[in-house]
C-alpha positions as CSV (number, residue, x, y, z in Angstrom):
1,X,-20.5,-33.1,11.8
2,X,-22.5,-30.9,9.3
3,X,-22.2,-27.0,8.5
4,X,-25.1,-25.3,9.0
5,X,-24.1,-22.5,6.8
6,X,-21.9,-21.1,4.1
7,X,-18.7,-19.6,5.7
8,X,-16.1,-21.2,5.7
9,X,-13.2,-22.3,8.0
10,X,-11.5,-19.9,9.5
11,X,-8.6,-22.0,9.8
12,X,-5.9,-19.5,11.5
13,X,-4.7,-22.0,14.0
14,X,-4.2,-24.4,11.0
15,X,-2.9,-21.5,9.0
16,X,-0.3,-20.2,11.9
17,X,1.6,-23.5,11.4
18,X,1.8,-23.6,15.1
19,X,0.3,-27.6,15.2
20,X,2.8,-29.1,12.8
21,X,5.9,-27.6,15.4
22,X,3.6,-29.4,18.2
23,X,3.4,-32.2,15.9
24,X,7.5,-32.0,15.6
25,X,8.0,-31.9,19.2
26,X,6.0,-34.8,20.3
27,X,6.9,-36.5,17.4
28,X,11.0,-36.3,18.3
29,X,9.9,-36.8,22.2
30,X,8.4,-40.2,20.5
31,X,11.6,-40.7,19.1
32,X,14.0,-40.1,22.1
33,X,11.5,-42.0,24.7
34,X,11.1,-45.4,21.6
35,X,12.8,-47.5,25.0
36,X,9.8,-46.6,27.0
37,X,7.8,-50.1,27.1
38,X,4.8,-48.0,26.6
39,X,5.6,-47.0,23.2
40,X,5.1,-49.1,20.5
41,X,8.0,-48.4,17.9
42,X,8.5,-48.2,15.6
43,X,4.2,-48.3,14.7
44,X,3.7,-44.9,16.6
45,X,6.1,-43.1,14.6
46,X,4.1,-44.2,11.6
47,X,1.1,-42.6,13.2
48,X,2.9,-39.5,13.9
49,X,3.7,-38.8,10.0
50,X,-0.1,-39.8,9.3
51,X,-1.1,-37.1,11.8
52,X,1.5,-34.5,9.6
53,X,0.1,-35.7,6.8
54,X,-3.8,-35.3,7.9
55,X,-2.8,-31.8,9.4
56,X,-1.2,-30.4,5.6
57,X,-4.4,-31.5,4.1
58,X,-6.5,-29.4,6.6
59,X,-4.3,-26.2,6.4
60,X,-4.9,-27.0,2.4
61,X,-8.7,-27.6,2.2
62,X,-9.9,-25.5,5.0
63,X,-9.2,-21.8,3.4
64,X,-10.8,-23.2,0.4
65,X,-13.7,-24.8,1.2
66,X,-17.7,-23.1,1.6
67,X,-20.8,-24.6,2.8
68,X,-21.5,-28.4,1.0
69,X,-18.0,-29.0,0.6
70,X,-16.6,-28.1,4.1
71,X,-17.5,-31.6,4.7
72,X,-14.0,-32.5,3.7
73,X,-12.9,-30.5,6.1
74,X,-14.8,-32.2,8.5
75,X,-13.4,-35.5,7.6
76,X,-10.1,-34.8,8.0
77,X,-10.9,-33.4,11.4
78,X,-11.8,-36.6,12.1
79,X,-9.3,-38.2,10.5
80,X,-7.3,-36.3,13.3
81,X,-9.2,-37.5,16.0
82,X,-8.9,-41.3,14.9
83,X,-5.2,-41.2,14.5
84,X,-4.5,-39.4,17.5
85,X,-6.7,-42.3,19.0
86,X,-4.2,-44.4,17.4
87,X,-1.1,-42.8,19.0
88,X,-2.6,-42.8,22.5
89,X,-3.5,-46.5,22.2
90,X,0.3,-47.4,20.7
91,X,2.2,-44.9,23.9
92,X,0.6,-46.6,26.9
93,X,-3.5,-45.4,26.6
94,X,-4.3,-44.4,29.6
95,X,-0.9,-43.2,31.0
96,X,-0.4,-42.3,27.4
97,X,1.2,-38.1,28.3
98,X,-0.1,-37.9,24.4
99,X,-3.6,-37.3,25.5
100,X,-2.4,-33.0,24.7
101,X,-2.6,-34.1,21.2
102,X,-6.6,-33.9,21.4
103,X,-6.4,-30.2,21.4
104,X,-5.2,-29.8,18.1
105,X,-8.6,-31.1,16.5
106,X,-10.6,-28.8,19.5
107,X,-8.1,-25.5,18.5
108,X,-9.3,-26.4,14.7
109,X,-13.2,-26.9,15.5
110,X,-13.2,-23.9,18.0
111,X,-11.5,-21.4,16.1
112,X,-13.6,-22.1,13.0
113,X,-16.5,-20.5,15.3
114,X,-19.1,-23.4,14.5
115,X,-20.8,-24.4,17.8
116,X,-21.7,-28.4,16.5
117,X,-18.3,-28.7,15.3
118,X,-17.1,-28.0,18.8
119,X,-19.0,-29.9,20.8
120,X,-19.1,-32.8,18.6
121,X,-14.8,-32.8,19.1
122,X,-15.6,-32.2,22.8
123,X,-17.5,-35.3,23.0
124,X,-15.4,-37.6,20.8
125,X,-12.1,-36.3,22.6
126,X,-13.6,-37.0,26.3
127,X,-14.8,-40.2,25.4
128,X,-11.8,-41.1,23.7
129,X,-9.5,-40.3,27.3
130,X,-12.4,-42.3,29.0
131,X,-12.0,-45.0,26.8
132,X,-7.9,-45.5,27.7
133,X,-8.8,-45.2,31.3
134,X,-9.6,-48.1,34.4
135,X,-13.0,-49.2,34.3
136,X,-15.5,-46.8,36.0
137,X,-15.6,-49.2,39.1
138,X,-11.7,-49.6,39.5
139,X,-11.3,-45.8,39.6
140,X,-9.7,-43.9,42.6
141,X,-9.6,-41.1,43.9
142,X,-6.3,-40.2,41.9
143,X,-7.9,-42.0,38.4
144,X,-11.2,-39.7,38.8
145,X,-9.2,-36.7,39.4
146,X,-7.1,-37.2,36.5
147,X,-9.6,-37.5,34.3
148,X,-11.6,-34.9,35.8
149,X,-8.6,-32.5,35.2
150,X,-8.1,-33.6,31.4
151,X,-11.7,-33.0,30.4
152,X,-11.8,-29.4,32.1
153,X,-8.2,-28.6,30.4
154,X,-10.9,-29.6,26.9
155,X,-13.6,-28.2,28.0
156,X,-11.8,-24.9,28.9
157,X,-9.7,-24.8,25.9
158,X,-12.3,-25.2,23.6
159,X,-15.0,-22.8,25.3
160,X,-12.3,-19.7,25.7
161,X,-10.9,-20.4,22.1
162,X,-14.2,-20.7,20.9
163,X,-15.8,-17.2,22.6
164,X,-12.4,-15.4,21.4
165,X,-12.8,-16.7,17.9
166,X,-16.3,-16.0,17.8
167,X,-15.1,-12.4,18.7
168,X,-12.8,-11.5,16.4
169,X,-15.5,-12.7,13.7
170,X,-17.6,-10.4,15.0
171,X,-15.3,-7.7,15.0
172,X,-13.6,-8.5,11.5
173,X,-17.7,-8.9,10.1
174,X,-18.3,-5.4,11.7
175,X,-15.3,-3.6,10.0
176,X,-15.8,-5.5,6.6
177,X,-19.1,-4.2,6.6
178,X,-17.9,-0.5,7.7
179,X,-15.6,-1.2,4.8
180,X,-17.7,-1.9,2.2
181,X,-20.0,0.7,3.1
182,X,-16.9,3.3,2.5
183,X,-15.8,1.9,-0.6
184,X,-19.2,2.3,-1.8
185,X,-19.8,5.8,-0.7
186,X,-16.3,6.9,-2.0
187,X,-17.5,5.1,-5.6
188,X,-20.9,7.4,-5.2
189,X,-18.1,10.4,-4.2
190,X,-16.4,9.6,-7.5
191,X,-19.4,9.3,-9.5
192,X,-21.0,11.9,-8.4
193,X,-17.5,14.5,-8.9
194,X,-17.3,13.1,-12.1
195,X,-20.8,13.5,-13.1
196,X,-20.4,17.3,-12.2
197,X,-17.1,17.8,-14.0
198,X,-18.4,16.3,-17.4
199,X,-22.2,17.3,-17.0
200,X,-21.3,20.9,-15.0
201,X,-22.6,24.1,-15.9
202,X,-25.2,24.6,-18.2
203,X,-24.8,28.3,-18.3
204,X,-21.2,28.1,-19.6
205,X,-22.0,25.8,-22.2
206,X,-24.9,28.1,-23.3
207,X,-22.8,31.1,-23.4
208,X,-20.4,29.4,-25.3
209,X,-22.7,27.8,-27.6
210,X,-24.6,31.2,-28.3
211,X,-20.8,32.8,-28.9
212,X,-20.3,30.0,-31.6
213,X,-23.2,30.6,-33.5
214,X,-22.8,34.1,-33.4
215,X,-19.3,33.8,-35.1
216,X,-20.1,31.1,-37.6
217,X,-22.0,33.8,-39.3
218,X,-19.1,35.5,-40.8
219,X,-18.1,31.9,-42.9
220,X,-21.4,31.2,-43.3
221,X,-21.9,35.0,-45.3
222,X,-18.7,34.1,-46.8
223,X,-19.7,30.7,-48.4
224,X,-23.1,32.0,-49.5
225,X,-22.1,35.1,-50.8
226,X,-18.8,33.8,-53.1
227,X,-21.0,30.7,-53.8
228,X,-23.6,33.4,-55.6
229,X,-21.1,34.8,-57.1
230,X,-19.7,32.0,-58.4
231,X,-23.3,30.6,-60.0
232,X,-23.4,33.9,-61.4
233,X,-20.0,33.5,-63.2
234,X,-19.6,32.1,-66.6
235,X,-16.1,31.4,-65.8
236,X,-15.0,29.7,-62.2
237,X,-13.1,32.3,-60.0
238,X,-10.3,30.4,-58.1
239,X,-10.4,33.3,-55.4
240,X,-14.1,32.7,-54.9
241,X,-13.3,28.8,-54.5
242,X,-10.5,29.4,-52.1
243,X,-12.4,31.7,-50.0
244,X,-15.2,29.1,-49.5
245,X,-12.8,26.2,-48.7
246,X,-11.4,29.1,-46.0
247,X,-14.4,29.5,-44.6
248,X,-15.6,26.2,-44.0
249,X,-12.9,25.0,-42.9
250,X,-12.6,27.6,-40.0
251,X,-16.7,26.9,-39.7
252,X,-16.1,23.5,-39.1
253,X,-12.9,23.9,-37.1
254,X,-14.8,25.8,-34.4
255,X,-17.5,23.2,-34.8
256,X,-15.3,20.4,-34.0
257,X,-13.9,22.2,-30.9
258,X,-17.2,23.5,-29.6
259,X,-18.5,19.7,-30.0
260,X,-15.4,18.2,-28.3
261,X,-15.7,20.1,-25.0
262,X,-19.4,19.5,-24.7
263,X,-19.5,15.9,-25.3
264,X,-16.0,15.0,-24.1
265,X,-16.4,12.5,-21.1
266,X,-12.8,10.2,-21.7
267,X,-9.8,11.4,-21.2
268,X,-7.5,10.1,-24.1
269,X,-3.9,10.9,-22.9
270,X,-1.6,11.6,-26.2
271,X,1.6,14.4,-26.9
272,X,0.0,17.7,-28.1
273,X,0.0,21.1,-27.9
274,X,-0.9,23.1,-24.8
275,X,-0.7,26.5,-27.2
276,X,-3.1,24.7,-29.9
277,X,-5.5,23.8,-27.1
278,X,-5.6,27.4,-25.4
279,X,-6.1,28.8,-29.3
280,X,-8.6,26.4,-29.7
281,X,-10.8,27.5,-26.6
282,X,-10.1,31.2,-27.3
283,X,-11.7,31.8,-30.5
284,X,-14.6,30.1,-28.7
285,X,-14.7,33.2,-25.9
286,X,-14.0,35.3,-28.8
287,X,-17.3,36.6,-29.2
288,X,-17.9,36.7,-25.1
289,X,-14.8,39.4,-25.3
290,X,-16.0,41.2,-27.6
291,X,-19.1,41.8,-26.4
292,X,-18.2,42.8,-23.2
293,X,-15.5,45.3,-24.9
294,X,-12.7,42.9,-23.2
295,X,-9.6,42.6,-24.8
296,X,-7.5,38.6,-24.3
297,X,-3.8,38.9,-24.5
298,X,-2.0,35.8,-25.7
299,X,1.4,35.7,-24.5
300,X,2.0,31.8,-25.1
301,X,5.0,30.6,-26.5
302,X,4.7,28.9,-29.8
303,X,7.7,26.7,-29.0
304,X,6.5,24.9,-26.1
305,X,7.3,21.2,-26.3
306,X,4.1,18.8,-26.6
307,X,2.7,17.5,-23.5
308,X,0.6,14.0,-22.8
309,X,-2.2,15.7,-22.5
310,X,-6.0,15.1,-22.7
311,X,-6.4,18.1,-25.2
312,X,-10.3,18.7,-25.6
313,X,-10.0,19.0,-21.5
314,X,-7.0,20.9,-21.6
315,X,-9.2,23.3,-23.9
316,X,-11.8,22.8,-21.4
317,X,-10.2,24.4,-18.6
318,X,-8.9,27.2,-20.7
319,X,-12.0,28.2,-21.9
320,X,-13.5,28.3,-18.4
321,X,-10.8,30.5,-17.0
322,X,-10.5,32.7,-19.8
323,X,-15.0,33.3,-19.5
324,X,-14.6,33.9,-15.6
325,X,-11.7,36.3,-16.3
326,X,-13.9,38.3,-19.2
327,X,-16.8,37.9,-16.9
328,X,-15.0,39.6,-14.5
329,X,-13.3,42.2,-16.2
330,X,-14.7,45.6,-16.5
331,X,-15.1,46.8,-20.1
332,X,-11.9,48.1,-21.7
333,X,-9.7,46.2,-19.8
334,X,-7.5,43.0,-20.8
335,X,-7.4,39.4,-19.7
336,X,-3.9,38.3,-20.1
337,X,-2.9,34.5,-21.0
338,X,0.5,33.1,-20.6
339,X,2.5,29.2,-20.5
340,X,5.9,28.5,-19.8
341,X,8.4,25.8,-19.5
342,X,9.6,25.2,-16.4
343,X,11.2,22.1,-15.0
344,X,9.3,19.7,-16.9
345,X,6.3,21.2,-16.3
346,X,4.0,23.7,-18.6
347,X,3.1,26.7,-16.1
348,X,-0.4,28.5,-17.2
349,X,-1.5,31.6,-15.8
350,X,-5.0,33.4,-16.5
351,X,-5.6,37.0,-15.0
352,X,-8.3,39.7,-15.2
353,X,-8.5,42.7,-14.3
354,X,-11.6,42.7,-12.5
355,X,-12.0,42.8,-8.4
356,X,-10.1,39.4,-7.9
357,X,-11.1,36.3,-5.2
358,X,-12.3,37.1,-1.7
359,X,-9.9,36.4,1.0
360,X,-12.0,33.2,2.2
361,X,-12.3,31.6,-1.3
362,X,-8.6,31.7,-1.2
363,X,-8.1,30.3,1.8
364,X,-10.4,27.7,1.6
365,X,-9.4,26.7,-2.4
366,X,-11.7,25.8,-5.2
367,X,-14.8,23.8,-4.1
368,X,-18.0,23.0,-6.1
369,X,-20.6,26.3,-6.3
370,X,-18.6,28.4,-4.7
371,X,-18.6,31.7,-6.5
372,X,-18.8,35.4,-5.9
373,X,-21.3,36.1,-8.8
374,X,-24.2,34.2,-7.7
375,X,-26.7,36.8,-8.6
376,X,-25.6,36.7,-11.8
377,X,-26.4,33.4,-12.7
378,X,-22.7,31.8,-11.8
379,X,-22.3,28.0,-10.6
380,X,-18.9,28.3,-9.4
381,X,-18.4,25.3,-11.4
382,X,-15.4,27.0,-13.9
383,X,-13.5,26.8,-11.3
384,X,-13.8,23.4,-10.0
385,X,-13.9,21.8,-13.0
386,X,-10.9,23.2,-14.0
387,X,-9.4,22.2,-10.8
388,X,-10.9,18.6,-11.5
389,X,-9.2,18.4,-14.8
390,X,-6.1,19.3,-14.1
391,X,-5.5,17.3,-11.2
392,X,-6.5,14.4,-13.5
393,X,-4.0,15.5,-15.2
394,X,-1.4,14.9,-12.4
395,X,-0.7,18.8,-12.2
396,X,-2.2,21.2,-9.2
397,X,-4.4,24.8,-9.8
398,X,-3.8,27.8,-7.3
399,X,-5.8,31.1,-7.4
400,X,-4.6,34.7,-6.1
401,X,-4.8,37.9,-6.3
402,X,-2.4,40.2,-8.6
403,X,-0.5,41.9,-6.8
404,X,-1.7,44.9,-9.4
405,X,-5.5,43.7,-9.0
406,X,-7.7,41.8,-10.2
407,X,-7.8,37.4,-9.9
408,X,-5.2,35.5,-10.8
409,X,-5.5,31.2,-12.1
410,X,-2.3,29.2,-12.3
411,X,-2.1,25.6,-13.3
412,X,0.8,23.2,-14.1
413,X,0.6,19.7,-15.6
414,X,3.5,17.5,-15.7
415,X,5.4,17.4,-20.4
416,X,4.9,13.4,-19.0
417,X,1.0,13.3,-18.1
418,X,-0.3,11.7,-15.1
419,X,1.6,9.3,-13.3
420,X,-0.5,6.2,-14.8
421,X,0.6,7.4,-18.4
422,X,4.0,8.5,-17.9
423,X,5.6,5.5,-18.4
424,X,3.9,5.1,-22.0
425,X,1.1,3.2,-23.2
């Protein structure tokens, strides 16, 4: 009985276990009836344990088995059918009440939904109670009917097993396909928000970029002028030396942090300070405040305990609500920024004093491009990447109003990190 494709036994008959308590009972009815002169003891009982035997080694191969080597499955199948034979012919053949054991084999074929396998255990069971009975020309009326009645109860049996099987294949094909196909579009979904989050907004990055050269002209003067100085100097001036080693070190410092939020894709979860990463992204919309005549209040806590934190995104989102607060803010006015303990959580809070978030943006929350300064030149991406990073972060970001005016950002993160890294690498 070959395959004629690749998939492999369904075997959930097999599987349920449901044969071997069959097998039991007719195997203790075998046992109880051994005075019957029909049964031949104690050879049947023998045949019985075969049958249990043949059975395990189904329920074993048939989950494992694909295309070329189903063909074990197959043998034992009929294996099943040959021992079963056996029992019939050792219980009386033709008044054997075993005969029901043919429909273990036509459950097996028909529920693993191959249409040659079926038929082929149709034929070899009908021939098989033929076989056991009276010689075609000795049959009565009662002999034809009998038989008549046992190959329907087959033919049945397999056909509405066979339809239902084939069915439920259907069906479990259709919603592993309708599966796949969301797994793959929430892997695009993913993809795609995290593609946005680490690629975002062009503009921001300018601004911030243009801000960092701007300010790196202050050391840079610095270095060259006490550099001149110093090859103008028959003696070296410490002071000259110190101010240069100053300098570039706060040159490269903003450097370092400017580089990291541009090009940081991985988040690398480690203790540090929230109040080092909000300095950090500060002196980078330094210039930004300046310019517009904006003053930025710090008001966080130098004692705040480290937190496992992803710091170059941590510096991220504070540099993206502090430039949407300054953007906002009319000149002369301040953009406060505070963090807090509370609850072992680090509460941050970012508020201008500009004209604060429309009513619907509340109510509907951060979301990609949505802004209130489209015409001039905003994304709305500040917002939701911030929102992205923080909830990577296993913390939540809320925006409001003050009750004073002006818009209002609040994010918490968890001192332990997200839930995959609380528990310690």
């Amino acid at each position: 009985m070959g395959r004629r494709d690749d998939t492999p036994y369904t075997g959930n008959f097999a599987r349920g276990g449901y044969e071997t308590v069959f097998l039991v009972f007719m195997l203790a009815i075998a046992f109880f009836m051994r005075g019957n002169p029909l049964i031949v003891y104690p050879d049947i009982l023998h045949l019985f344990l075969l049958l249990m035997v043949s059975n395990l080694l189904f329920n074993w191969f048939a989950p494992r088995l694909r295309g070329g080597e189903a063909w074990l499955v197959e043998l034992v199948l009929l294996l099943n059918m040959l021992i079963i034979t056996g029992i019939i012919k050792y219980s009386g053949g033709g008044d054997s009440y075993f005969w029901v054991l043919y429909l273990l084999p036509l459950f097996a074929a028909a529920l693993a939904v191959k249409l040659f396998d079926v038929v082929s255990a149709l034929l070899f069971c009908s021939l098989g109670v033929i076989y056991f009975s009276k010689p075609l020309q000795s049959w009565d009326i009662t002999e034809a009917f009998g038989v008549t009645v046992k190959l329907a109860i087959f033919a049945l049996s397999a056909a509405v097993l066979y339809r239902t099987a084939w069915s439920k294949r259907r069906t479990d094909e259709h919603l592993l396909a309708k599966r796949m196909e969301a797994e793959r579009l929430a892997r695009e979904l993913s993809d795609s928000r995290t593609s946005l989050v680490m690629d975002a907004s062009a503009t921001e990055v300018g601004r911030m970029v243009s801000g960092v050269l701007h300010d790196l002209g202050n050391p840079l003067s610095v270095i060259l002028l006490s550099a001149e100085v110093m090859s103008q100097e028959e003696e070296r001036d410490h002071a000259n030396v110190a101010r240069i080693l100053k300098a570039a070190r706060y040159a490269k410092g903003m450097l370092s942090n400017a580089m990291g939020i541009v090009r940081g894709r991985e988040y690398v979860f480690a203790p540090a300070g929230v109040r080092e990463a909000a300095e950090a992204a500060l002196a980078l919309c330094s210039f930004q405040a300046r310019k517009k005549g904006v003053a930025v209040k710090d008001e966080i806590p130098a004692d705040l305990p480290p937190a496992v934190i992803s710091k170059v995104h941590i510096e991220r989102v504070f540099m993206n609500l502090v430039s949407n607060a300054v953007s906002f803010s009319p000149e002369g006015s301040t953009v406060e920024v505070r963090s807090q303990l509370s609850g072992g959580r680090i509460i941050s809070m970012v508020q201008d004093s500009g004209p604060g978030f429309p009513d619907e943006m509340i109510k509907k929350g951060v979301r990609a491009f949505g802004t209130t300064r489209r015409e001039q030149g905003g994304t709305g991406l500040g917002l939701f990447v911030a929102d992205e990073i923080v909830r990577r972060h296993g913390g939540e970001l809320f925006i409001s109003n003050a009750p004073g005016g002006g818009g209002r950002v609040l994010f918490e993160i968890p001192l332990s990190g997200p839930p995959a890294t609380a528990g310690g690498d």
